[in-house]
C-alpha positions as CSV (number, residue, x, y, z in Angstrom):
1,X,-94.5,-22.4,-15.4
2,X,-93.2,-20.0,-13.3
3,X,-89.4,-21.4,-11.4
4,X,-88.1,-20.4,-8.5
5,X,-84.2,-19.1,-9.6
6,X,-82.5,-20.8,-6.5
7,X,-84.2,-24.1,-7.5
8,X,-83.3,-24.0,-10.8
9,X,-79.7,-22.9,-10.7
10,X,-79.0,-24.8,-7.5
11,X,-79.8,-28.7,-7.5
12,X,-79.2,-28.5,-3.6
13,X,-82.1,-26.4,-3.4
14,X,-84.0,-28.6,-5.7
15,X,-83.4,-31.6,-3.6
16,X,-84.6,-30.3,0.1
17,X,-87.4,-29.2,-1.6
18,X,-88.0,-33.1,-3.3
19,X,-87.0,-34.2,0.0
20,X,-89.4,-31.6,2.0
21,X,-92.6,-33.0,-0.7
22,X,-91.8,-36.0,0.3
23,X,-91.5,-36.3,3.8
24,X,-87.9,-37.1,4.3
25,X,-87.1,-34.0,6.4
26,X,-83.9,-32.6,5.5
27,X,-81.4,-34.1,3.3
28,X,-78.0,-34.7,5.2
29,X,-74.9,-33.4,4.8
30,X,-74.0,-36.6,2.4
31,X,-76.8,-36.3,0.4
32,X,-76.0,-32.6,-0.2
33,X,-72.5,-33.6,-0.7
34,X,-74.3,-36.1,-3.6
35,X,-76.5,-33.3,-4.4
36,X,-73.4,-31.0,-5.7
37,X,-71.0,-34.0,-7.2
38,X,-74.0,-34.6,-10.1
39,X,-74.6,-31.1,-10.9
40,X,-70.8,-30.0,-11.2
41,X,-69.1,-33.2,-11.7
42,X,-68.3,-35.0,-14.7
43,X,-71.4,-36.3,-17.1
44,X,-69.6,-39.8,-16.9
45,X,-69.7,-40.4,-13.3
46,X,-70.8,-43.3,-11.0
47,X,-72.2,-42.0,-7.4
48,X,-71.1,-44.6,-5.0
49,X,-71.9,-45.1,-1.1
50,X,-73.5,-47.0,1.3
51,X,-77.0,-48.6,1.1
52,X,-79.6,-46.0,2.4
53,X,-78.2,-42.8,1.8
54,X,-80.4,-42.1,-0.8
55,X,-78.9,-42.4,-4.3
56,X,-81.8,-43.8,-5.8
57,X,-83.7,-41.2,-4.7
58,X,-81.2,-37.8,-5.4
59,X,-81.2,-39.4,-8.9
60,X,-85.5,-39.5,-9.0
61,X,-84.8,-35.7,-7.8
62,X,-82.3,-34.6,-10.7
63,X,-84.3,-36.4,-13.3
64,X,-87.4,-33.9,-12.1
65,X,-84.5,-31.1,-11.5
66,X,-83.6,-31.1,-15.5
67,X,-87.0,-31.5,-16.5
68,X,-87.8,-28.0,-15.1
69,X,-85.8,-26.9,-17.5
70,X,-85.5,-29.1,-20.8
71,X,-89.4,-31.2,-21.1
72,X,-87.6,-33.2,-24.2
73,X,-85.0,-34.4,-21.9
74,X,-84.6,-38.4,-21.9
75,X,-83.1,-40.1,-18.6
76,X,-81.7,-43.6,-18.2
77,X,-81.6,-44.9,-14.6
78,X,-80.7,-48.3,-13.5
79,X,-80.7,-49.6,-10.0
80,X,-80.1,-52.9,-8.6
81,X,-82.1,-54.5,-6.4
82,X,-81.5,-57.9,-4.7
């Protein structure tokens, strides 16, 4: 499979691209702020902010992100719902 070298070196890139598949327009400045923290940040880190800004769904878009990649990698994701 042939990748697209800003997609696969840039999660940003990745994730309007997720977000343009998916309808959601562009992703705001938040979610690209979200976006960079997972790919440079820490591997022990918790994203936190408010309900609706898309967590759940950046996370759906990194899980597909590193599978470009790595097909053996193994994801845990947990959400809470009420």
């Amino acid at each position: 499979m042939k990748i697209n070298k800003e997609v696969s070196t840039d999660f940003r890139n990745h994730v309007f691209m997720c977000f343009k598949y998916l309808g959601l327009g562009s992703p705001t400045n938040i979610q690209y702020e979200i976006a960079r923290q997972i790919q440079e940040g820490p591997n022990d880190q918790i994203i936190v902010a408010g309900r609706g800004t898309g967590k759940s769904t950046i996370s759906a878009c990194f899980a597909s992100w590193v599978w470009l990649t790595n097909q053996n990698a193994t994801f845990l994701i947990l959400s809470n719902t009420q």
